[in-house]
N, C-alpha and C positions, 0 to 999 in steps of 0.2 A: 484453607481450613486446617490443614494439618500443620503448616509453622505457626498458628495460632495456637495451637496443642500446649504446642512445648513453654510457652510462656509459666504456664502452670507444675512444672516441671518441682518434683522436692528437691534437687537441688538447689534451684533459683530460689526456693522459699527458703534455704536455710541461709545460702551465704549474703540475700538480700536482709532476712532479718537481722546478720551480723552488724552486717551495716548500719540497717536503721535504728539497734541497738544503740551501738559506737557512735552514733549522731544524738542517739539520746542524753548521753554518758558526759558525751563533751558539753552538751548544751547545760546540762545539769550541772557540771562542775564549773560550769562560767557563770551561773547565775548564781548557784546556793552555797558560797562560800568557806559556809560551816561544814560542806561535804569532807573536806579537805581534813580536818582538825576530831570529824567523828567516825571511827572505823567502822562501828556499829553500822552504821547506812549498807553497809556492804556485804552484809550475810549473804549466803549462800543460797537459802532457802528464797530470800527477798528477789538478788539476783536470776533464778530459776525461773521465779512466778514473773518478773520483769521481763523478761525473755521470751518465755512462752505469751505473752499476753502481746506483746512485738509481732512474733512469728503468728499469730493468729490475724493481727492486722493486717502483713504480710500475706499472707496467704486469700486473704479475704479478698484483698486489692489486688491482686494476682487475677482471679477467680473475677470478681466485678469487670477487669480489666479484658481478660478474653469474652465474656458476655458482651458488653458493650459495643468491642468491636467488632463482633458476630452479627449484631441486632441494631447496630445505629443504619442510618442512612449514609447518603454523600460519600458513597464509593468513588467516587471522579474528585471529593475537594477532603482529601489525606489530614490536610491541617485544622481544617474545620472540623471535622471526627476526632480529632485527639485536644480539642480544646474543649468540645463536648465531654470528651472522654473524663479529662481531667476535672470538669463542675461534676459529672457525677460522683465519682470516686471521692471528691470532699464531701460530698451529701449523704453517701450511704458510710462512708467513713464515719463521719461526726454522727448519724443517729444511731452506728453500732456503739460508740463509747457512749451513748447516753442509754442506750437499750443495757448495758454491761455493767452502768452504774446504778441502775436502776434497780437492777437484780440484784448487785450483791447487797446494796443497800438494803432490798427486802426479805435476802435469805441470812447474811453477818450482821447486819443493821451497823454500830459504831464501830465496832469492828472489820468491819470491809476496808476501812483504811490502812491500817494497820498491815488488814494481809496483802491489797493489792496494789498501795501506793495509791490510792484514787485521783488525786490530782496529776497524775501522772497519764491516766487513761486517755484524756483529750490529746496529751501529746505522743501517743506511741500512736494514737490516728491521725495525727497530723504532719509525724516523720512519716511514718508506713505508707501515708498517700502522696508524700514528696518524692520518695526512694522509687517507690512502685510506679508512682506514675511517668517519672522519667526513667526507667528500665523499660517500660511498656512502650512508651514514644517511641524511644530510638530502636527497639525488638522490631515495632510497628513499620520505622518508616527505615530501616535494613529490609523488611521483606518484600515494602514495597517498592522498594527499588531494585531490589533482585527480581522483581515480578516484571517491572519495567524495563528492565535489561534483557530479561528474557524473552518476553513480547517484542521489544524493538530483534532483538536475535532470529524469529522466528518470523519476524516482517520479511528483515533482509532475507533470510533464507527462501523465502515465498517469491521475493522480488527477483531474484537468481535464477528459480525454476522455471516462473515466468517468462524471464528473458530467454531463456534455453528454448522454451517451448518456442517461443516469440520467433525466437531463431532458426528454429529447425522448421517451425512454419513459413515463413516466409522465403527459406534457401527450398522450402519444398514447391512453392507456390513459382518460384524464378527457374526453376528445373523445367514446371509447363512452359514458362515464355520460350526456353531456351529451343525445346522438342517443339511446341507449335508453331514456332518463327520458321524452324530449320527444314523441318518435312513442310511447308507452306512452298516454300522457295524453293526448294529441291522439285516439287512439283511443276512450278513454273516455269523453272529451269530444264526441266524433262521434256517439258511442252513445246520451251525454244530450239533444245537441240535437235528436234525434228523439224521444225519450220525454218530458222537457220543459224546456222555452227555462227557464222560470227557475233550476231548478235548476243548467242547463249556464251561466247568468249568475255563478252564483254559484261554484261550481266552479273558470270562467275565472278570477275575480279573486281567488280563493287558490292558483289555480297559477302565474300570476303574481307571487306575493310568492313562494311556494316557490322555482319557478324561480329568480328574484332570490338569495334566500338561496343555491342550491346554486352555482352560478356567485359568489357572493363564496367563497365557502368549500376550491371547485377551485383557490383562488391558494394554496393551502396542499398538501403531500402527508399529513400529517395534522393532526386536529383532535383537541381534547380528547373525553372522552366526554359530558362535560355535552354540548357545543353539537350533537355528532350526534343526543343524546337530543330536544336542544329542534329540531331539524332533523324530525326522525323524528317528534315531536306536530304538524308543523305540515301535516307530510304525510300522516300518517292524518288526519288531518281532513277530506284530499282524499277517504281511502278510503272515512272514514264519510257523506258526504256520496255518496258512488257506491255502497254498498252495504247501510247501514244498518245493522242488527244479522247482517248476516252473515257478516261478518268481528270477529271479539276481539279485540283483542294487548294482552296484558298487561305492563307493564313493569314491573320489579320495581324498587323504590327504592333496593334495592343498586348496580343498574347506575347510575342517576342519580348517586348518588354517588359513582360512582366516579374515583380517581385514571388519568391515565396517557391514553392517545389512539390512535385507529386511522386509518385512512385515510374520508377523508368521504365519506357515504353509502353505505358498507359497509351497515348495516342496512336504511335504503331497499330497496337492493336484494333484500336476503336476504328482508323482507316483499314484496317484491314478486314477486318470486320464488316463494314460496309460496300467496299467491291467484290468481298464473297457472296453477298446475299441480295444484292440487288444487279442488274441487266445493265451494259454500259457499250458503247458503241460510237464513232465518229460523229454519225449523221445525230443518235442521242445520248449524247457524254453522261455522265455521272460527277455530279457538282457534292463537290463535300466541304462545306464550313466549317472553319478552325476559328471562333471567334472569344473576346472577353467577358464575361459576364458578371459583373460585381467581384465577387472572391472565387467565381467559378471559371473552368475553361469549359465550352462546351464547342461538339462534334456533331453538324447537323448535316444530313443528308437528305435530300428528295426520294419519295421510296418508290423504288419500282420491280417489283419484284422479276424475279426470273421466269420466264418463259415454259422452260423445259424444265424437269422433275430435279431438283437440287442435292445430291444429299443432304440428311438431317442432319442441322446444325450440332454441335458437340458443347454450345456455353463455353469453351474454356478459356477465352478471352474475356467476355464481360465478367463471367462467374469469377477470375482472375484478378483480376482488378478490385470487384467490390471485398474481396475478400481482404485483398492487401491493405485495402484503404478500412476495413473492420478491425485490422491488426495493427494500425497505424496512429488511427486517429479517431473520434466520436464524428465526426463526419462522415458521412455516406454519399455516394455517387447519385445522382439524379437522373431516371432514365423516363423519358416521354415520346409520345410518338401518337399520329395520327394516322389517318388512311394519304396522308400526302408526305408528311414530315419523317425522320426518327433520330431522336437530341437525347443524346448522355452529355452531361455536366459533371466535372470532376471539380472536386473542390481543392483551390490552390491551399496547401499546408506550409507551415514556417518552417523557414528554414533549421 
């Protein structure tokens, strides 16, 4: 609204009517021949009222011009608004010079010619709405393309913050995996050096290659599913080494192969997750499914809950996951589960 202002601006109305004057002038002097040869045409007074009768079409068409583009429609189609623009400005142009001729005619009667050039009125409304209306256009479509510049400016800028955000969320969100993975294992590893040193030797120094791997892999928000799958062999091995045959997880060779990537250590946790919360044993193992499902991976296990009094779960594994994958992609995880079953489905994301 405010660079529409200036459109009306008394400087644009005088150096425009210079103009549209000097369009009159040459027009004039190419067609009426005898201009050239009678000096008389030129008086002062003549030239004054010629003038002022310009700079009123001018100013009119100025004024018509900011209304229109205040009050038309088709904000979204720029060109179609200024071709609108332009029929009106000849319509209320042409019935001012007829409104103008009408009057003096009824107040000078044969004399209105004389004082105001009357045959001249049609054309200082039909320069004044040629000058004006292309000042107006290009005023028009300078603003709106500064507007578009700016809007596009302030997308990007939004698009940056975003990302920032996007970033600091999800280095926030891999900071849990790093702390839950690490006090998980340190626990388990607490639990071996009591029952026996070599085993917890052994343990340390494939939790330390683990470790290693999952921290090169967090510099990523996701990875392919191969590398999660070979992520996830290096890690059970942690588990079989902790609990022998009484943990199973089968992984099915579809999922290995498969195309497309999720967020890293998504399965880690979902296995982990599951021999925390359910009772596992030689004589009754704990079976856990790693299978394909359409565009999904899904993680099913048989549910058998613990025994003795568990402490309360903390979510930050599942909560972890669905959140990366709300940060990631319009996809969401799938979680189900019966009084036998309980199936999270992660949806494989493109590369």
């Amino acid at each position: 609204m405010n660079a529409t202002k200036t459109i009306l601006d008394w400087k644009n109305v005088v150096w425009l009517s210079l103009v549209s004057y000097g369009v009159y002038m040459v027009l004039w002097l190419v067609i009426d021949d005898e201009i050239w040869q009678d000096s008389d045409q030129f008086s002062a007074v003549e030239v004054a009222v010629d003038f002022c009768i310009c700079a009123l079409f001018v100013g009119l068409s100025l004024f018509y011009s900011r209304t229109v583009l205040r009050m038309l429609p088709l904000r979204n189609k720029p060109y179609m608004r200024l071709l609108l623009m332009a029929c009106v400005l000849f319509l209320l142009n042409n019935a001012m010079a007829y409104a103008m001729t009408v009057v003096c005619d009824t107040i000078w009667g044969d004399e209105s010619n004389e004082l105001f050039r009357m045959q001249g009125i049609y054309s200082y409304g039909m320069i004044a709405t040629f000058v004006s209306c292309i000042y107006s256009n290009a005023f028009y479509l300078e603003t709106y393309m500064r507007a578009e510049d700016e809007k596009r400016r302030l997308e990007i800028a939004l698009l940056k913050e975003q990302e920032v955000a996007l970033q600091s969320q999800l280095d926030a969100l891999k900071s849990q995996i790093d702390t839950h993975f690490m006090f998980n294992n340190f626990s388990i590893l607490a639990e071996l050096i009591e029952e026996d040193r070599a085993l917890a030797g052994k343990f340390l120094a494939n939790l330390s290659k683990v470790y290693r791997y999952i921290i090169q892999n967090m510099k990523r928000h996701k990875v392919p599913v191969g590398e999660e799958i070979a992520f996830l062999d290096a890690y059970l091995y942690l588990i079989e080494m902790r609990y022998g045959k009484a943990v199973v997880v089968r992984i099915e060779n579809d999922v290995r192969l498969a195309d497309g990537s999720i967020p890293p250590a998504c399965l880690q946790l979902l296995v982990e997750n599951a021999i925390k919360h359910n009772r596992h044993s030689v004589e009754q193992p704990l079976h856990i499914d790693i299978r394909r499902e359409g565009d999904h991976i899904s993680v099913c296990n048989l549910v058998a809950p613990l025994l003795s009094a568990a402490e309360p779960s903390t979510g930050i594994g599942q909560k972890n996951i669905a959140e990366r994958y709300a940060l990631l992609s319009d996809r969401q995880m799938i979680v189900s589960f019966t009084s036998r079953t309980y199936v999270v489905k992660l949806p494989i994301l493109e590369n």
